[in-house]
LUMDREN-950991 format. One record per atom (N, C-alpha, C): residue in three letters; x negated, y negated, z. Coordinates in steps of 0.1 Angstrom, whole numbers, plus 5000, padded with zeros to 4 digits. Each point is the difference from the previous one (the first is absolute). Layout:
BEGIN
ALA, X, Y, Z
...
//
This chain:
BEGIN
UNK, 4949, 8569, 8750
UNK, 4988, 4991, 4999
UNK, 5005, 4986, 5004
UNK, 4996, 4991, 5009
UNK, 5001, 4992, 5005
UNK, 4993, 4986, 4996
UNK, 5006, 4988, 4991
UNK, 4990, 4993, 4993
UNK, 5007, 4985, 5005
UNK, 4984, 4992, 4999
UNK, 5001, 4987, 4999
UNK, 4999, 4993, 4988
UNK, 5008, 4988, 4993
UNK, 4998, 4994, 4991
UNK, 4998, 4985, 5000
UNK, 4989, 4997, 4997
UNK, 4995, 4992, 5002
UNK, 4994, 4990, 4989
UNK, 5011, 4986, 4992
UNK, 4995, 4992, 4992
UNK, 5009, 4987, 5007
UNK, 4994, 4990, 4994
UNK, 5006, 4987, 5003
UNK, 5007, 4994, 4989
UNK, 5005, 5004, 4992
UNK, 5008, 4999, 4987
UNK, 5011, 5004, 5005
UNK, 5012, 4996, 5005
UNK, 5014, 5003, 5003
UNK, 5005, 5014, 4991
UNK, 5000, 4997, 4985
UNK, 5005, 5007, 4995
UNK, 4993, 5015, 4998
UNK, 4987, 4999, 5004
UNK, 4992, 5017, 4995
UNK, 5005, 5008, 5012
UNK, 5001, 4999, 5015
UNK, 5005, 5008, 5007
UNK, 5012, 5006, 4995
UNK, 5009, 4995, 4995
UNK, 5015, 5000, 4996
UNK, 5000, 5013, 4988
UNK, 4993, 4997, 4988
UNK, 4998, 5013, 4988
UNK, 4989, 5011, 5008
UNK, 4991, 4998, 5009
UNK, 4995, 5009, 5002
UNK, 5006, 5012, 5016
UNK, 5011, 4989, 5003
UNK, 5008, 5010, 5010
UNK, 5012, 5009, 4985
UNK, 5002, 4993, 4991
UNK, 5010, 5008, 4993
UNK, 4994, 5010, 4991
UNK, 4985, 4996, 4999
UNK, 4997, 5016, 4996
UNK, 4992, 5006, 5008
UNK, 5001, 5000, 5014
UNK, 4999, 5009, 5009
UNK, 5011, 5009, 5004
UNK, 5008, 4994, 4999
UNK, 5019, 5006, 5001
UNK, 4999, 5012, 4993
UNK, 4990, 5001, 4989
UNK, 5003, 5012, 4994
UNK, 4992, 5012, 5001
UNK, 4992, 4999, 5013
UNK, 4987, 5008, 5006
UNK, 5008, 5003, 5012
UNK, 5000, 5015, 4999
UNK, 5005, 5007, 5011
UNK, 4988, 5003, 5010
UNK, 5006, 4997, 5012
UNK, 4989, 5001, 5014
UNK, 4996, 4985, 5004
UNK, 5003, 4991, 4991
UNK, 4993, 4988, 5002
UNK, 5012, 4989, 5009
UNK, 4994, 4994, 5012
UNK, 5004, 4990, 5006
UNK, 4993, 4986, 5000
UNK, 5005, 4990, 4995
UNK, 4987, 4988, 5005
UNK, 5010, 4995, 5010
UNK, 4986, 5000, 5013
UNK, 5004, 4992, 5011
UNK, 4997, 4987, 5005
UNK, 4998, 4995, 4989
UNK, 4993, 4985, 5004
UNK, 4998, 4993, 4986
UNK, 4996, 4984, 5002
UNK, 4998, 4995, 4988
UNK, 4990, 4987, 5006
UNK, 4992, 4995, 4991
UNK, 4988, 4995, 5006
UNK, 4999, 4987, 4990
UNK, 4993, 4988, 5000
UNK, 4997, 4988, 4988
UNK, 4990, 4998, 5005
UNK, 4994, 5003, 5011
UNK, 4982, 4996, 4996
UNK, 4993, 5016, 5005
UNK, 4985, 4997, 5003
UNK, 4993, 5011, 5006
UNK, 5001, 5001, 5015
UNK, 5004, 4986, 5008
UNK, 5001, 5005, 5011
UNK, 5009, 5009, 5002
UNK, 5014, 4996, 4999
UNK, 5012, 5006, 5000
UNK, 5000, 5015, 4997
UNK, 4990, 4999, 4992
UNK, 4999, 5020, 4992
UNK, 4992, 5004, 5014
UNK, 4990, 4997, 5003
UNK, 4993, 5003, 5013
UNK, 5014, 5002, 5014
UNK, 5006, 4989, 5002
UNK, 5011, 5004, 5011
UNK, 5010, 5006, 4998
UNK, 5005, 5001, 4988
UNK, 5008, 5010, 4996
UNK, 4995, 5017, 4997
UNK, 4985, 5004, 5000
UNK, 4998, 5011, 5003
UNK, 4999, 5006, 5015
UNK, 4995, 4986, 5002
UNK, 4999, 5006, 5018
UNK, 5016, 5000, 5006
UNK, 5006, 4998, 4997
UNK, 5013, 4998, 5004
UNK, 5008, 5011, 4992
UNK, 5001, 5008, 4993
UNK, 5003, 5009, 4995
UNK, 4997, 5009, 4994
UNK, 4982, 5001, 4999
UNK, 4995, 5013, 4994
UNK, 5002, 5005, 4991
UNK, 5003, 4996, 4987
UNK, 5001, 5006, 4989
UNK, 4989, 5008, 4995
UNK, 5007, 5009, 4992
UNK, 4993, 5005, 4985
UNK, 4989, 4994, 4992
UNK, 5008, 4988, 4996
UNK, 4988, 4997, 4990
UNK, 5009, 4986, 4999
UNK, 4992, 4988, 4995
UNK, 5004, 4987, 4994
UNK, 4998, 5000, 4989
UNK, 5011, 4990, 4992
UNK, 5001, 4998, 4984
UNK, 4992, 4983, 5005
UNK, 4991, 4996, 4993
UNK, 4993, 4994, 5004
UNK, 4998, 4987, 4986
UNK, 4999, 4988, 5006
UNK, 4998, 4991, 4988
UNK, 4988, 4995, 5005
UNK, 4995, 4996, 4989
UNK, 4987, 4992, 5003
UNK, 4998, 4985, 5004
UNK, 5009, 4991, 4992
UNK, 4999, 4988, 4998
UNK, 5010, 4995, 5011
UNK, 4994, 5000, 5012
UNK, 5014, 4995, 5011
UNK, 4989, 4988, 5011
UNK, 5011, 4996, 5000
UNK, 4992, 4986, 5007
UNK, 4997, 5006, 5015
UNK, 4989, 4988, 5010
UNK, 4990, 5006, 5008
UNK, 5000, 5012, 5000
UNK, 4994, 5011, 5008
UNK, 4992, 5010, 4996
UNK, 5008, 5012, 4988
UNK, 4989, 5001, 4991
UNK, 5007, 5003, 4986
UNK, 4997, 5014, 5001
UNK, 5010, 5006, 4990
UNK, 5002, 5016, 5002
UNK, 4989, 5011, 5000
UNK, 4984, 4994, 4992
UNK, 4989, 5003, 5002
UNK, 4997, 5002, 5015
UNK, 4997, 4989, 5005
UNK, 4997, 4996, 5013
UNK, 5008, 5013, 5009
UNK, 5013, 4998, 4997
UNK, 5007, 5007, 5011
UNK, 4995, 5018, 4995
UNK, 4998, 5002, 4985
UNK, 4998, 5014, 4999
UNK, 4990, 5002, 5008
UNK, 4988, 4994, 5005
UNK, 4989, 5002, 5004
UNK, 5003, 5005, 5014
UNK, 5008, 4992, 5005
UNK, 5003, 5002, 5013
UNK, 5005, 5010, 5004
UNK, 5011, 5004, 4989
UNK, 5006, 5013, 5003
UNK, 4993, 5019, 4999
UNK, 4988, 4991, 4994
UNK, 4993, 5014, 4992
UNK, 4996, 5008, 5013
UNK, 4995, 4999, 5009
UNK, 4993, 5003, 5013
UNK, 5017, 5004, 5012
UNK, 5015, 5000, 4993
UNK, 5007, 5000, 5008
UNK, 5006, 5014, 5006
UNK, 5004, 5000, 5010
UNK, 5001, 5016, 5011
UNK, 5015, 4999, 5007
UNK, 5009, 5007, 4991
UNK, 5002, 5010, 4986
UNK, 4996, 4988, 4989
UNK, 4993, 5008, 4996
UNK, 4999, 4997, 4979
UNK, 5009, 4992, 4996
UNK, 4997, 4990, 4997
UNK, 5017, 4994, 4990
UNK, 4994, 5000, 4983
UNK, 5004, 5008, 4988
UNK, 4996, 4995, 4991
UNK, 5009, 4990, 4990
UNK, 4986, 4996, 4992
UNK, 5001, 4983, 4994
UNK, 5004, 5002, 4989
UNK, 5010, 4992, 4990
UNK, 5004, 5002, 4988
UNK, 5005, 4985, 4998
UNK, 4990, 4995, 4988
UNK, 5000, 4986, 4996
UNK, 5011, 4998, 4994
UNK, 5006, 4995, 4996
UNK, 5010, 4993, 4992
UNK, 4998, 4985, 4990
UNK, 4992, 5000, 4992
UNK, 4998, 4983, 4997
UNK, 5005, 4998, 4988
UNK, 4998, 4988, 4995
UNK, 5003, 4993, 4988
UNK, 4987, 4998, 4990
UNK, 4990, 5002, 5006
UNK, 4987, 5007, 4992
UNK, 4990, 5006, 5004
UNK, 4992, 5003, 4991
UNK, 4992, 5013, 5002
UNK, 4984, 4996, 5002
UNK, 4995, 4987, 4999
UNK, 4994, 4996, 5004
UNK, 4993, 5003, 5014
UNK, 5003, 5004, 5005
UNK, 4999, 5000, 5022
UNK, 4997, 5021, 4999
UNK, 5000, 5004, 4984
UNK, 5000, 5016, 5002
UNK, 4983, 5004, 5008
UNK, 4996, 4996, 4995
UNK, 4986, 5004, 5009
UNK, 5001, 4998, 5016
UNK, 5004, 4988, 5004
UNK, 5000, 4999, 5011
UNK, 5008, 5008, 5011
UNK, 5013, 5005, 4993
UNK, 5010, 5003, 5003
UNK, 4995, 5015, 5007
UNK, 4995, 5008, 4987
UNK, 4992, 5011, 5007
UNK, 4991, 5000, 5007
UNK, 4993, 4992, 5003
UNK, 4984, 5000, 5011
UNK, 5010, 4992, 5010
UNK, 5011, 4997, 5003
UNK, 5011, 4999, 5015
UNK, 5007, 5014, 5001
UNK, 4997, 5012, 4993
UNK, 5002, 5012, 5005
UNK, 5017, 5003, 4995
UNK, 5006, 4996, 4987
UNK, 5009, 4992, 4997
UNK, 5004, 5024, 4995
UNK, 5013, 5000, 5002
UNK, 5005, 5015, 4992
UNK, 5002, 4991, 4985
UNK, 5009, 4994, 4999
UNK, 5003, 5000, 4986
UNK, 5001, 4983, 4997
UNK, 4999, 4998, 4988
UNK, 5003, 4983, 4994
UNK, 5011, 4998, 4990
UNK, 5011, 4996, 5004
UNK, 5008, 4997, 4989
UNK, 5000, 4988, 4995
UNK, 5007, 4995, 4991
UNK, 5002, 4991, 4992
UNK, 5005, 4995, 5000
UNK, 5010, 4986, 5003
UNK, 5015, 4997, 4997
UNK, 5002, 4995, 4984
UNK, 5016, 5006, 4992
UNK, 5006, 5006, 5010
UNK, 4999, 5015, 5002
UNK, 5001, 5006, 5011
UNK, 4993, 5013, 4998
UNK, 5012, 5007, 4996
UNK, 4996, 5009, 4993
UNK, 5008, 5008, 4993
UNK, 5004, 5017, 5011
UNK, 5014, 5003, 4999
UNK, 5003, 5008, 5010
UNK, 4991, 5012, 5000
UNK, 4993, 5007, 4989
UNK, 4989, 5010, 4999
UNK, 4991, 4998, 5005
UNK, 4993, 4989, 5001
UNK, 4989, 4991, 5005
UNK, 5005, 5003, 5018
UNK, 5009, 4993, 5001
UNK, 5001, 5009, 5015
UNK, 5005, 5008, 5006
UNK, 5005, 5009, 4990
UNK, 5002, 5016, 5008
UNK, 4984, 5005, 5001
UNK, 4994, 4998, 4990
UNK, 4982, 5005, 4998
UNK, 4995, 4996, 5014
UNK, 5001, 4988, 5003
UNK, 4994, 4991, 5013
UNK, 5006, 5007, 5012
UNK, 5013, 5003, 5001
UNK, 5003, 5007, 5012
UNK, 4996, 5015, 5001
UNK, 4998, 5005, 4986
UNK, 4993, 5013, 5004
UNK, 4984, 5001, 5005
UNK, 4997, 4987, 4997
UNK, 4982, 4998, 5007
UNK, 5004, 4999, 5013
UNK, 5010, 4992, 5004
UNK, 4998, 5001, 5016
UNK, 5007, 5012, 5004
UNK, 5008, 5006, 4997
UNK, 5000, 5012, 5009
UNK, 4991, 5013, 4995
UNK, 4990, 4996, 4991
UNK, 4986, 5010, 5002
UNK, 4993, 4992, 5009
UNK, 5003, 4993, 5002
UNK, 4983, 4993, 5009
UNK, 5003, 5002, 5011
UNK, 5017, 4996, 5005
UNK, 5005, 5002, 5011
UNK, 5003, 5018, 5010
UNK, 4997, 5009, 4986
UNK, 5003, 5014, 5002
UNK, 4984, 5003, 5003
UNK, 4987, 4996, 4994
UNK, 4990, 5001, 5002
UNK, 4992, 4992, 5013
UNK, 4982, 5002, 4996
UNK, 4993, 4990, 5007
UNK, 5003, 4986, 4999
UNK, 5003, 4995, 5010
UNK, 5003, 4985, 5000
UNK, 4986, 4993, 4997
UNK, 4988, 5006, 5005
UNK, 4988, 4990, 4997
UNK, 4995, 5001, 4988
UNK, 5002, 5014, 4992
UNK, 4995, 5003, 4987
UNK, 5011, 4991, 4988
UNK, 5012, 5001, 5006
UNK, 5011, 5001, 4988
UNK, 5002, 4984, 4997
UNK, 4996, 4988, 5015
UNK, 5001, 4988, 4999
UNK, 4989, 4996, 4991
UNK, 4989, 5008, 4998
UNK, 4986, 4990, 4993
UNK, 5005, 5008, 4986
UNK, 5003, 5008, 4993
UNK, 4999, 5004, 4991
UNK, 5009, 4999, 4986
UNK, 4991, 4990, 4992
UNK, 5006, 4996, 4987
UNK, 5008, 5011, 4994
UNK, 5010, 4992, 4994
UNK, 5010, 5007, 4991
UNK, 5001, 4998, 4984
UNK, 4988, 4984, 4999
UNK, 5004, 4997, 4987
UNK, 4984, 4994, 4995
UNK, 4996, 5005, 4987
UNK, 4983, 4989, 5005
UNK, 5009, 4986, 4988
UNK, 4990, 4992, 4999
UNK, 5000, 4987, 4999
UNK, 4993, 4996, 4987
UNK, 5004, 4994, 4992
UNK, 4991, 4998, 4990
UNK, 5003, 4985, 4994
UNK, 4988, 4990, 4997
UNK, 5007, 4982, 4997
UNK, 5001, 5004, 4989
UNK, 5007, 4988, 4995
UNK, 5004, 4999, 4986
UNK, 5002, 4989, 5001
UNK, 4997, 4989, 4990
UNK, 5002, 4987, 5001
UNK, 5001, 4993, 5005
UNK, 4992, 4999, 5017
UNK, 5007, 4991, 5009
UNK, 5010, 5005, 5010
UNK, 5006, 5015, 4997
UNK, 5007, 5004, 5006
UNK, 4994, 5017, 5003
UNK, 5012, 5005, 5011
UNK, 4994, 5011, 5006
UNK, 5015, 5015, 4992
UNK, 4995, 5006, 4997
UNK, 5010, 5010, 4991
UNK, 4996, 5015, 5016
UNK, 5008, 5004, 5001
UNK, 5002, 5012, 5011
UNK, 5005, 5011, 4992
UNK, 4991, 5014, 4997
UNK, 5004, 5007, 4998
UNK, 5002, 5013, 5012
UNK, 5008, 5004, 5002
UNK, 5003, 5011, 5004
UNK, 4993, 5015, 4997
UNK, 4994, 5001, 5012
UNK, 4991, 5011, 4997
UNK, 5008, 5020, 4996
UNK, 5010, 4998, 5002
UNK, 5005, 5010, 4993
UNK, 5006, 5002, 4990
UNK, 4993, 4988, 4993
UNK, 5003, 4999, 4981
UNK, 4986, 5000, 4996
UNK, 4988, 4999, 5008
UNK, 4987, 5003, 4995
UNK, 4998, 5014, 4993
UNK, 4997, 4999, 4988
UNK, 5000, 5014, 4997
UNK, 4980, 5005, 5000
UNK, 4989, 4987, 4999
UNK, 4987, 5003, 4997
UNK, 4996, 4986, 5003
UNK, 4986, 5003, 5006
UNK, 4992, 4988, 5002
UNK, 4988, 5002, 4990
UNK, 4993, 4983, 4996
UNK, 4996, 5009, 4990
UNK, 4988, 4984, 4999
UNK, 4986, 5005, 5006
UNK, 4992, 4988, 5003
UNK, 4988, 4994, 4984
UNK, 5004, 4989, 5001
UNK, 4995, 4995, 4991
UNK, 4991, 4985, 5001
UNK, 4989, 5002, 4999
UNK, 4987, 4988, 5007
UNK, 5001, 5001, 5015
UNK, 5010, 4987, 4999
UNK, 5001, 4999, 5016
UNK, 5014, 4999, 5003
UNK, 5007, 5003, 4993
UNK, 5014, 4998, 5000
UNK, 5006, 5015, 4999
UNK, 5012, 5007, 5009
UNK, 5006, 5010, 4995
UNK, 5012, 5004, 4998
UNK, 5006, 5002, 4988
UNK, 5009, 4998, 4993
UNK, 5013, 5011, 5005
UNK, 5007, 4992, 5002
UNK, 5013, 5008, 5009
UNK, 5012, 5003, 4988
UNK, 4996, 5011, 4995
UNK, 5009, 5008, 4993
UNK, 5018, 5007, 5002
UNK, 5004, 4991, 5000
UNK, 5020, 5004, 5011
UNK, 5005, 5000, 4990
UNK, 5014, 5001, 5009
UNK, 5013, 5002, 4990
UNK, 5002, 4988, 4988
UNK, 4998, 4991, 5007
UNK, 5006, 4985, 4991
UNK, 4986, 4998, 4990
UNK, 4992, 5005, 4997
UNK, 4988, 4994, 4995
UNK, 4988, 5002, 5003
UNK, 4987, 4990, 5001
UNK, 4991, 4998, 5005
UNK, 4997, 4990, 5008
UNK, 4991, 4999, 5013
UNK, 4999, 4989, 5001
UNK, 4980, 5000, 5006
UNK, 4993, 4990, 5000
UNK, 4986, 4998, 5007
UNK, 5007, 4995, 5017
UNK, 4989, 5007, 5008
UNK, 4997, 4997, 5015
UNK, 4985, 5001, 5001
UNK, 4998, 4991, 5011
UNK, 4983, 4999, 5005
UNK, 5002, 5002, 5010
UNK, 4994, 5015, 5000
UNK, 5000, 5010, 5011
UNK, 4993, 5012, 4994
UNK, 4991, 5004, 5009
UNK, 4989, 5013, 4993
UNK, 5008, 5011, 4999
UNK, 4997, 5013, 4996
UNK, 5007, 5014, 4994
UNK, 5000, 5003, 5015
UNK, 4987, 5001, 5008
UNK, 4997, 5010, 5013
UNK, 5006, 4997, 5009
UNK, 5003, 4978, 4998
UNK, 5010, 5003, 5014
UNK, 5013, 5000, 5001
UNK, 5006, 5001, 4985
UNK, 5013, 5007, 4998
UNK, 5001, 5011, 5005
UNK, 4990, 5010, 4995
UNK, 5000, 5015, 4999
UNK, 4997, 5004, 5017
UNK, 4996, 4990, 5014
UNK, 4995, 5004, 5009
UNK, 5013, 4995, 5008
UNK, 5011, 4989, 4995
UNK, 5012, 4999, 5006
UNK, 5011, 5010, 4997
UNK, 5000, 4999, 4989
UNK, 5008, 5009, 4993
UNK, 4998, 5009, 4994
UNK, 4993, 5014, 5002
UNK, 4992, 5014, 5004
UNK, 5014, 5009, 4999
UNK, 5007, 4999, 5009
UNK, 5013, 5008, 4997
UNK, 5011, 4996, 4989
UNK, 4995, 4992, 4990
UNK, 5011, 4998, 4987
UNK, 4991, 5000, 4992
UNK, 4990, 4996, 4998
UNK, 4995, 5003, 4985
UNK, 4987, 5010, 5003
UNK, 4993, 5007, 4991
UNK, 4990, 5008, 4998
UNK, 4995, 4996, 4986
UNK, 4987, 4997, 5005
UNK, 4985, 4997, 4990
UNK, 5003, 5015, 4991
UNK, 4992, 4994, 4988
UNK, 5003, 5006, 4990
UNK, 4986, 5001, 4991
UNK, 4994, 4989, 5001
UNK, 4991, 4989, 4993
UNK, 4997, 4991, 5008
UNK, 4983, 5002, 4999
UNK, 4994, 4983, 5010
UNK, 5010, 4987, 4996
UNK, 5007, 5000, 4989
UNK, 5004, 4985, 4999
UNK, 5016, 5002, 5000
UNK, 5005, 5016, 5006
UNK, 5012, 5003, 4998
UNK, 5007, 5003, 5013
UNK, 5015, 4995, 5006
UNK, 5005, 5007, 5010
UNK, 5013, 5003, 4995
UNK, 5010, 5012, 5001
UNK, 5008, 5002, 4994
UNK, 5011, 5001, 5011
UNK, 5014, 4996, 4998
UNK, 5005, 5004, 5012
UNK, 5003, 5011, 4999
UNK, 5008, 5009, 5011
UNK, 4991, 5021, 4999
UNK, 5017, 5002, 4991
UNK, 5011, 4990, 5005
UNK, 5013, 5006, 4997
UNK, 4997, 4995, 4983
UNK, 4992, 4999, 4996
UNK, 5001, 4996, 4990
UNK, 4996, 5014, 4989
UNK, 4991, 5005, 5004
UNK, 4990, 5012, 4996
UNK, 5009, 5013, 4994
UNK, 5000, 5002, 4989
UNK, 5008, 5011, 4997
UNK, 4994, 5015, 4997
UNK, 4985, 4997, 4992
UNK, 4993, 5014, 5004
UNK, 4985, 4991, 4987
UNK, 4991, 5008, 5004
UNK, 4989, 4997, 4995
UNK, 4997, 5009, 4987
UNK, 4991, 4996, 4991
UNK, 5000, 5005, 4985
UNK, 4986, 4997, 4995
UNK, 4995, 5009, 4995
UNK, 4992, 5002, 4991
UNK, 4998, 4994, 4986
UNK, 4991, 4987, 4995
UNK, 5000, 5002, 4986
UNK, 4992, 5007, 4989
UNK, 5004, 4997, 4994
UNK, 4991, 5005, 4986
UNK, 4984, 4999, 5003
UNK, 4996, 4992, 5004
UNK, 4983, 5000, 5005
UNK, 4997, 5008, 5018
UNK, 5012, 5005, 5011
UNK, 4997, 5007, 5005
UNK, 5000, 4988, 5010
UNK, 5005, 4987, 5002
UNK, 5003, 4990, 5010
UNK, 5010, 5001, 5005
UNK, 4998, 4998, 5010
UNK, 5019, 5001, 5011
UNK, 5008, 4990, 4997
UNK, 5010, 4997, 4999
UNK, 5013, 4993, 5002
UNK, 5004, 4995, 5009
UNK, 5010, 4993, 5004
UNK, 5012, 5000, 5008
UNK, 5010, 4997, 4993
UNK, 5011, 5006, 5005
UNK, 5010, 5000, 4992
UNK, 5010, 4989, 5006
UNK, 5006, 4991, 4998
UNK, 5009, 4991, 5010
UNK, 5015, 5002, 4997
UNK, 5007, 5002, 5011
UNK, 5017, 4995, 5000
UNK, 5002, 4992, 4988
UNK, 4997, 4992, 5006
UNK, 5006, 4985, 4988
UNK, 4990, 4996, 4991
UNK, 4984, 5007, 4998
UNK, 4993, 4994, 4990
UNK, 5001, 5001, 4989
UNK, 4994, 4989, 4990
UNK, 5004, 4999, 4987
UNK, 4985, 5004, 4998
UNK, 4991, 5006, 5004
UNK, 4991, 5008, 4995
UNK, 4990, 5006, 5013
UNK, 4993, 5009, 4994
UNK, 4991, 5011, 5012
UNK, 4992, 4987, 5007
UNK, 4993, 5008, 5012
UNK, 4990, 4991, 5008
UNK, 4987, 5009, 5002
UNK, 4989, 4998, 4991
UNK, 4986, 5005, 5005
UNK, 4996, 5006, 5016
UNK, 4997, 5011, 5000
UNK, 4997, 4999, 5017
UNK, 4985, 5008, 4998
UNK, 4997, 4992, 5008
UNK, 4984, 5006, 5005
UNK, 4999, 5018, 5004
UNK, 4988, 5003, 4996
UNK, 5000, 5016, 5010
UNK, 4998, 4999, 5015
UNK, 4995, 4985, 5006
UNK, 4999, 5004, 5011
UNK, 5015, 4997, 5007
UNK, 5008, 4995, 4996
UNK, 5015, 4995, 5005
UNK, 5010, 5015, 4999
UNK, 4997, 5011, 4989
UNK, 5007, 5013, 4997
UNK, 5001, 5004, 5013
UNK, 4993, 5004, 5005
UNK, 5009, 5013, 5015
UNK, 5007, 4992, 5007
UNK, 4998, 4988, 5002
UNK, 5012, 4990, 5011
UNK, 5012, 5001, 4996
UNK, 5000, 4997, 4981
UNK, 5013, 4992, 4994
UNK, 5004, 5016, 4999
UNK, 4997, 5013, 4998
UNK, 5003, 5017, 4999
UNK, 5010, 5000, 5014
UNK, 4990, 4995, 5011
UNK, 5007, 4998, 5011
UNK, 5013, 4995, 5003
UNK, 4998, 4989, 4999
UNK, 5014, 4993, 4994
UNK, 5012, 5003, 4992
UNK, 4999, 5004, 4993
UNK, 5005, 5008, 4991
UNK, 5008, 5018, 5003
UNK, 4987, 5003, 5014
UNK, 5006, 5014, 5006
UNK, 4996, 5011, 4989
UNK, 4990, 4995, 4988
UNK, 4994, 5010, 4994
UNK, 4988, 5007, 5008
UNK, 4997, 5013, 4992
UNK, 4988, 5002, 5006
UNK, 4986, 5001, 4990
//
């Protein structure tokens, strides 16, 4: 895998070439301090994917994601910043993954496995499609990772993102979760989507109401009769 690194801080290229050192297959062939440079340095050697900063003087790493998103081969985008702030935006520039500085070496083994699925896949499907949804919290933007989502779970107008670390609220409806992301979670309940790896087998209670049973829940999930043959489905029951 072939990569550009691109920040104007002298010293983040430097820790982020040393924990690349420890990813087999990986070359960085270039190094960038604004967005133009990331732009001539792709055309000039075609990489894999750029590690990408945001905050770089004239055209900023946003700007340049945009430009790259439409590019022929694919180059995929992987932010790198000092805050989390810029996460919305980051994704609607067609961004694979957002780290954090300092980014922690897990943080980007995870990030190089998004580009070489998007890179092994559809390039036009794999560059638009979120990895993490978004939720504010005080002024700031908190990114969870959607394969720590264990249940979505809608409440007024808000719907409550049930994961590994907790809970958190997003403003975003159930249907158009459930109409992007259709192949990870399965409705359960009008106000329920469950992710399917989550589903352990369905149950009956005492009044003759369905269940779901979860992996990781700390209690059952009501499911409608009209959601039963799908989640049977799912499940591989008959």
């Amino acid at each position: 895998m072939k990569l550009v690194i691109a920040d104007d801080e002298p010293m983040a290229p430097e820790r982020l070439r040393l924990l690349l050192a420890e990813e087999p297959g990986v070359e960085v062939v270039a190094e960038a301090a604004d967005g133009q440079q990331v732009l001539d340095a792709c055309a000039a050697h075609r990489p894999d994917a750029v590690l990408l900063d945001i905050a770089m003087p004239g055209l900023d790493g946003l700007q340049a994601a945009r430009r790259l998103a439409g590019s022929d081969p694919p180059v995929a985008v992987v932010f790198c910043t000092a805050y989390d702030a810029h996460a919305l935006s980051a994704f609607d520039a067609a961004a694979i993954d957002y780290l954090v500085k300092p980014v922690r070496p897990e943080r980007l083994a995870a990030a190089l496995a998004r580009v070489r699925t998007f890179l092994a896949g559809c390039p036009a499907a794999g560059a638009r499609r979120r990895t993490h949804l978004s939720a504010r919290l005080r002024g700031t933007v908190r990114l969870i990772p959607l394969e720590e989502v264990r249940y979505l779970q809608a409440e007024e107008k808000y719907v409550v993102v049930h994961h590994a670390r907790g809970e958190d609220l997003i403003e975003e409806s159930l249907r158009s979760l459930e109409e992007e992301f259709g192949d990870r979670f399965v409705r359960i309940h009008r106000n329920c989507l469950v992710a399917r790896e989550e589903l352990v087998e369905l149950r009956r209670d005492g009044g003759g109401h369905v269940q779901a049973i979860l992996r990781h829940g700390d209690r059952p999930l009501e499911v409608s009769r009209r959601c039963v043959p799908q989640l049977r489905q799912a499940l591989g029951l008959r």
